[in-house]
N, C-alpha and C positions, 0 to 999 in steps of 0.2 A: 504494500500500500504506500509505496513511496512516491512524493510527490514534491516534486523541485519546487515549486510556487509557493515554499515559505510565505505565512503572515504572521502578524501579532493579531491577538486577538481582538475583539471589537470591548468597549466597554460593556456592551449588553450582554455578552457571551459571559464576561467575568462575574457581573452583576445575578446571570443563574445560574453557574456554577456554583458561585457562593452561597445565594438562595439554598440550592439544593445542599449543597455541604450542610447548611444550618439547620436542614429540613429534618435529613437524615441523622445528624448528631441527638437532636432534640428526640426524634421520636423511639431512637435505637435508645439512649443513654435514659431518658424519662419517664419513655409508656412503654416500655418493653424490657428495658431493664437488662438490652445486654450490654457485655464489654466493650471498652471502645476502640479493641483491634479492630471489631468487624464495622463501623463506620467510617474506620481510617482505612479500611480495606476499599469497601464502596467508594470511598473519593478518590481513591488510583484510578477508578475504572471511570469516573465523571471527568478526570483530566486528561488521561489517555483518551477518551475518545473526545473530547475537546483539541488536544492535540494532532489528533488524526485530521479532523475537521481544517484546522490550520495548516497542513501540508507536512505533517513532522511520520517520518516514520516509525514502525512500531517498536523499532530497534534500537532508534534514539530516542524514543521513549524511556525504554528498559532501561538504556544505559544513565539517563538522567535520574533514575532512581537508585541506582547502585553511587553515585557520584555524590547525589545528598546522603545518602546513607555511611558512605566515606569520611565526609566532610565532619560527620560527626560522632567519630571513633573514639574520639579522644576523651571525650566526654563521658561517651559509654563505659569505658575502662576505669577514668573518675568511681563511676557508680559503682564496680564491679569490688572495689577497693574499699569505697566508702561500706559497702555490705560487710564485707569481712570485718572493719573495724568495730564497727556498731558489733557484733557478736561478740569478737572478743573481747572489747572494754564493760561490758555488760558482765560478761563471767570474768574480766579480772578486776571487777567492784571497780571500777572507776566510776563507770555512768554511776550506779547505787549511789557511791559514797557523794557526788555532785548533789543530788537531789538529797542526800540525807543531810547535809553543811549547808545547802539551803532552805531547807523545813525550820532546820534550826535559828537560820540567821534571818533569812527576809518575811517582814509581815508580808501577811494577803493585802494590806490595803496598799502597798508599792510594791506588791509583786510584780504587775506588768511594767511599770517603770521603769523596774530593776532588770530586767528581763530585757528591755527594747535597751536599757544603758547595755546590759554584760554580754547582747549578741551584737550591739556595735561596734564595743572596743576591741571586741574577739574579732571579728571580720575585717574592724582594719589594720590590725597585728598581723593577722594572716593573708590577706586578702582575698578570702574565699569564703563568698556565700554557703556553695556545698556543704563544707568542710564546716562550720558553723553549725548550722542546720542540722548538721548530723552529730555532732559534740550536743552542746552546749546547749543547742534547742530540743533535742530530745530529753534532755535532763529538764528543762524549765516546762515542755508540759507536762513530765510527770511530776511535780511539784505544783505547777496550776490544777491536774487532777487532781490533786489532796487539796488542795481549797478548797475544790470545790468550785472552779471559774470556769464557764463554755470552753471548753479550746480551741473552737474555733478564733475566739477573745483572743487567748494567750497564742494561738498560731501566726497568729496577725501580729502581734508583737516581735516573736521571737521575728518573721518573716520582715518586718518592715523596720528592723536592727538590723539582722545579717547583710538588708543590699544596700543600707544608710551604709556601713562600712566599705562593704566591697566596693561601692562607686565612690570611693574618697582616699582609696589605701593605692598608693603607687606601686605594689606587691600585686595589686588583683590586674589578672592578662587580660579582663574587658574595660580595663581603665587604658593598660597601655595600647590595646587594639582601637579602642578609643580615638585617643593622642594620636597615633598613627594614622589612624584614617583621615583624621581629620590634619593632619598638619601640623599639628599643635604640638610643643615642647610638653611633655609628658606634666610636670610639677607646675606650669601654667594652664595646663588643663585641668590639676587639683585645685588651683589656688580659684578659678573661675566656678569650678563646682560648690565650692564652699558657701558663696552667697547663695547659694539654694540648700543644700546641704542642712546648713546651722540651723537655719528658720525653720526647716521641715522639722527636724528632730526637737529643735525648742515647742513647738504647736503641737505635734505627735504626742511627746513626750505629756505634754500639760493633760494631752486628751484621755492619755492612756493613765493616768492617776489619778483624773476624775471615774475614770471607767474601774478603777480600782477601789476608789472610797464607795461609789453607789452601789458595787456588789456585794460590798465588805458592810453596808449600814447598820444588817443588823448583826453582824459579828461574824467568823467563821465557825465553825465548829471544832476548835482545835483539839480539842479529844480525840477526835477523827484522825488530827495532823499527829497527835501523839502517837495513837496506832498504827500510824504505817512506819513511824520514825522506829517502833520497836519494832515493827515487822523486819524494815532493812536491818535494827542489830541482829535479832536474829537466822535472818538466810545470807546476810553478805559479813564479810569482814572491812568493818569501817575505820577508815582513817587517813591524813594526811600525804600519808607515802603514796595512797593509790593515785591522787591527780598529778603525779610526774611523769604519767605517759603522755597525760591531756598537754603538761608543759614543756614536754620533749616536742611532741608535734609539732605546739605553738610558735615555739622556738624555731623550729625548724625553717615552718612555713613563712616566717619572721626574716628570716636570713633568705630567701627566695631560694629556697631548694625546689629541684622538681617536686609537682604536687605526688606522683602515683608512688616514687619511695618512698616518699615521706608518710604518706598512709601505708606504705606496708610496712614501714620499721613501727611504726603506731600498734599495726595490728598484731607484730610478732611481740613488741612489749604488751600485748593484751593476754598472751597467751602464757609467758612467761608471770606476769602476774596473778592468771589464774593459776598459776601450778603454785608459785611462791608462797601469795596468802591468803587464797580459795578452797586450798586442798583438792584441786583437781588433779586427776589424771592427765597426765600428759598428750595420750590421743584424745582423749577425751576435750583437751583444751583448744588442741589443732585444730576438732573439729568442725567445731564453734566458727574457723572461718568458712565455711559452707556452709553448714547446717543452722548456725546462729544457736543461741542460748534457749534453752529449755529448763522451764522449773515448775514445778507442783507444790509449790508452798500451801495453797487453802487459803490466802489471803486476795482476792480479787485484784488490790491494788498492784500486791508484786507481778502476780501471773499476767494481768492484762499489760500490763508496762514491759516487763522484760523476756516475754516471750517472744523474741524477734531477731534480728540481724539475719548476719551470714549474705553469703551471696546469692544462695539458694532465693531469697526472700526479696531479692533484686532483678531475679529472670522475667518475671512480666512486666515487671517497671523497662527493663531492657528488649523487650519485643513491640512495646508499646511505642519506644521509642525510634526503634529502627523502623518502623511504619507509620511514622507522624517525620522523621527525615526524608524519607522515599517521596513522602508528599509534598512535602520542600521543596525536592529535586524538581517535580514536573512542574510545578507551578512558576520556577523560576524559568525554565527549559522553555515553556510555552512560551513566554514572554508579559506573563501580566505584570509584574513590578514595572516593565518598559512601559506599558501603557499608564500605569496606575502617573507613576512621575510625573511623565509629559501631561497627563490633566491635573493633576495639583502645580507645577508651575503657572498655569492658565492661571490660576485666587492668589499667586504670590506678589501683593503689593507691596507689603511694609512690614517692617521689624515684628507686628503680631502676626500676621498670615503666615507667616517663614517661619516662625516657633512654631504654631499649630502645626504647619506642614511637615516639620520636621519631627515631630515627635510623632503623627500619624505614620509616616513614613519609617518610623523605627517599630511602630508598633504593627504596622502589615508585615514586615519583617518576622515578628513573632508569629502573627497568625495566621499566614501562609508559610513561611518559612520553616514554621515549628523549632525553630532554633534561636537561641541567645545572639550567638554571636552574627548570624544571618541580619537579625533586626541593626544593628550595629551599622551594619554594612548598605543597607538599603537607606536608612535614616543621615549616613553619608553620602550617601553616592547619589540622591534622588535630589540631593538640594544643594548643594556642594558651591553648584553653576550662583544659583540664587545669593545666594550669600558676598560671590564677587561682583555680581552684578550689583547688589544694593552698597558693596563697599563695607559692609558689617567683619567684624574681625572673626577668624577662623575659630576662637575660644566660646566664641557665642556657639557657636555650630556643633564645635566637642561636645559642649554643656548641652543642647540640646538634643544630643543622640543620645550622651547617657541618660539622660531623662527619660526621654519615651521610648527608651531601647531595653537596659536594663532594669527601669524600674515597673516596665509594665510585661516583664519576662514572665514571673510567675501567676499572672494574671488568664494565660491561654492555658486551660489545660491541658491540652496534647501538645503543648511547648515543652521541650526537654525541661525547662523549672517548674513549668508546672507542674508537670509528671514527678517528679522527683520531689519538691515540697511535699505533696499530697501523700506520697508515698512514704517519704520517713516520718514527717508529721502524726501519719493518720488522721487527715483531715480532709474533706474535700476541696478543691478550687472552689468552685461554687461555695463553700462553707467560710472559708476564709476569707475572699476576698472582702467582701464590705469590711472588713479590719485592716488590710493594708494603710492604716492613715497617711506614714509617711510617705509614702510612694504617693499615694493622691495628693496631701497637701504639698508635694515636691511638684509633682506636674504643675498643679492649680498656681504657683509661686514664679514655673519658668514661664507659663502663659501671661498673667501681672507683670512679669518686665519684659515681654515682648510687645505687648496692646499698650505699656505705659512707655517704653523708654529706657526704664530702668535698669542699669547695668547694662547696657547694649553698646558694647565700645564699637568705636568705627575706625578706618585705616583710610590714612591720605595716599591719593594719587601718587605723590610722588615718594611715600614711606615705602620700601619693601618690604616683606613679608618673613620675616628671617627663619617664620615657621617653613618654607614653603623648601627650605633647604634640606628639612628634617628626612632622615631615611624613613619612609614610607611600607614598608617590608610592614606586611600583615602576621604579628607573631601565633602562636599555638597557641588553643583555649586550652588553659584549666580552670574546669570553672569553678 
């Protein structure tokens, strides 16, 4: 079915595509209640034969599906890592001891506070949302489960700290892909984030403490919090020494070591601590990277919380995933980002239309893209033109990719963040989202100084661009 007379597609072509994508997600995921392989399966077969329709053969087709699916290897192996870890910091009492030092230390009524501050400073130490998320935030909902707080509430928190960090840590590789895209000297791409950055997490932060006192009015039930504090003495061995894997990683990720050994020396210090002050066996502790941790305590708290990890417990999160990239691939293949572009340049007037455009622009990125760093690159590459034209500095542009790129990542759920949030959280997108504050009131902030003015620097005709010298080389995601 090959046919030389390549097109791009028509807007109305994209406009049912997408219809149907939503048609199909909705009624699979909703009234039917199946998984969302088989809706991401249905959308190959709406774009390939959308692609047919445009003159692409069925060959390059296939191959544009193996290509997104490529593209996001790397990521996959992330997850493969992060599985293992979770298992074994679980059986070598780290995670436990985390959630039992803070049972002890943080009231309920700035728990989430404390939560959106300690997955901040962790993510921008580390520069990894992932890597967060799967530390630190799985320790902080089981802790908001002993409050007794939705977690959807507390997922929202932990979720709207770990990418306050990562988009501000010059450690995290979609800050420097960022800078890179965009032109921009890496540390002037932080220093421009900042002005949105501070104000988001100061407004978040305010929101999430009220959201703290109104749950907490009429007190928690900390009888409740006593009982699981003596449940962990009893099934785990607690104490101090256990979070020196958590502060080996830290470290690590701190110094920009690659992310994937650094989560494996994490996970082999997991197992070594199981065996040390667990009293595990030894295969028994190895296993735990596949298999993930297993316990029958009687206590709902412990069993429902720590019954997880391994890598095992990461393989549909990882199919889920390689069939939301495939879809990536075609959708990029056809050419609708090329379409999509050329009519948002049509509404680019001024300093507000350019922000809005650019942050949509990063965010069809995520939801045709189904990938992090794909949005990045589209919310670059679609306005880029725009921005010289109006004479606007290239730091406006950085700031406005990471904005509507990474901060509305885990907002898709068949986006790699999204899939992955959902999945170590235990929560759904749909459940969490209305909680992402910072990431809203971060958009809501870069919009206000695009429609006002605000912070919008501009570049004289006859100033050079000294960013424009910058190596442009697109580095490798870890996310």
């Amino acid at each position: 079915m090959l046919n030389n007379n390549i097109r791009l597609p028509k807007l109305s072509e994209i406009f049912t595509v997408l219809a149907l994508f939503l048609v199909i997600m909705y009624f699979s995921l909703a009234v039917f209640n199946f998984p969302i392989h088989l809706p991401l399966i249905a959308a190959w077969f709406l774009v390939i034969f959308l692609g047919l329709r445009l003159g692409h053969s069925y060959n390059s087709l296939q191959t544009s599906i193996s290509n997104g699916i490529h593209a996001g290897l790397e990521a996959i192996l992330v997850i493969i890592f992060v599985g293992a870890l979770i298992g074994t910091w679980i059986a070598g009492g780290v995670v436990p001891s985390i959630i039992y030092y803070g049972l002890e230390i943080i009231h309920p009524s700035i728990f989430l506070l404390a939560t959106l501050i300690i997955c901040a400073v962790t993510a921008l130490a580390t520069g990894t949302s992932w890597g967060t998320v799967g530390t630190a935030g799985i320790a902080m909902m089981g802790i908001g489960e002993s409050f007794g707080l939705p977690l959807s509430l507390v997922a929202g928190a932990v979720i709207s700290g770990a990418y306050f960090g990562d988009k501000l840590s010059p450690l995290s590789d979609t800050t420097v892909m960022t800078a890179s895209l965009a032109r921009v000297e890496l540390i002037a791409h932080v220093r421009s984030m900042l002005v949105i950055g501070f104000p988001a997490l100061l407004i978040s932060g305010i929101l999430f403490l009220i959201a703290g006192f109104l749950f907490n009015k009429n007190g928690s039930d900390m009888s409740v919090v006593q009982e699981n504090i003596n449940a962990l003495n009893a099934n785990f061995n607690v104490g101090w020494y256990m979070l020196i894997p958590m502060l080996i990683v830290i470290i690590m990720l701190a110094r920009r070591m690659p992310t994937i050994p650094t989560l494996a020396i994490g996970s082999v210090l997991g197992i070594i601590w199981a065996w040390l002050f667990q009293g595990a066996d030894v295969i028994q502790a190895i296993a735990t990277l596949y298999s993930g941790f297993s316990i029958e305590s009687g206590v709902p708290f412990i069993d429902q919380l720590f019954n997880r990890g391994g890598i095992e417990s990461m393989l549909g999160l990882i199919s889920i995933m390689i069939l939301a990239l495939g879809f990536g691939g075609l959708m990029d293949h056809v050419g609708t980002l090329d379409v999509l572009r050329d009519r948002l340049a049509k509404f680019i007037t001024g300093s507000g239309s350019l922000t809005l455009a650019t942050i949509i622009s990063a965010f069809m990125g995520n939801f045709f893209g189904s990938a992090g760093y794909v949005s990045l690159i589209t919310g670059a590459k679609m306005t880029d033109k725009s921005y010289e034209k109006l004479k606007i500095d290239r730091r406006v542009l950085s700031r406005n990719v990471e904005t509507g790129g990474t901060l509305t990542a885990p907002m898709v759920g068949w986006s790699d963040n999204g899939l992955y949030m959902a999945a170590v959280l235990g929560v759904a997108t749909m459940s969490y989202i209305p909680f992402l504050w910072l990431n809203f009131v971060a958009i809501g902030i870069a919009l206000f100084y695009g429609f006002s003015g605000k912070f919008i620097w501009y570049v004289e005709d006859s100033e050079p661009n000294k960013s424009e010298e910058l190596d442009t080389k697109v580095p490798n995601i870890n996310a």
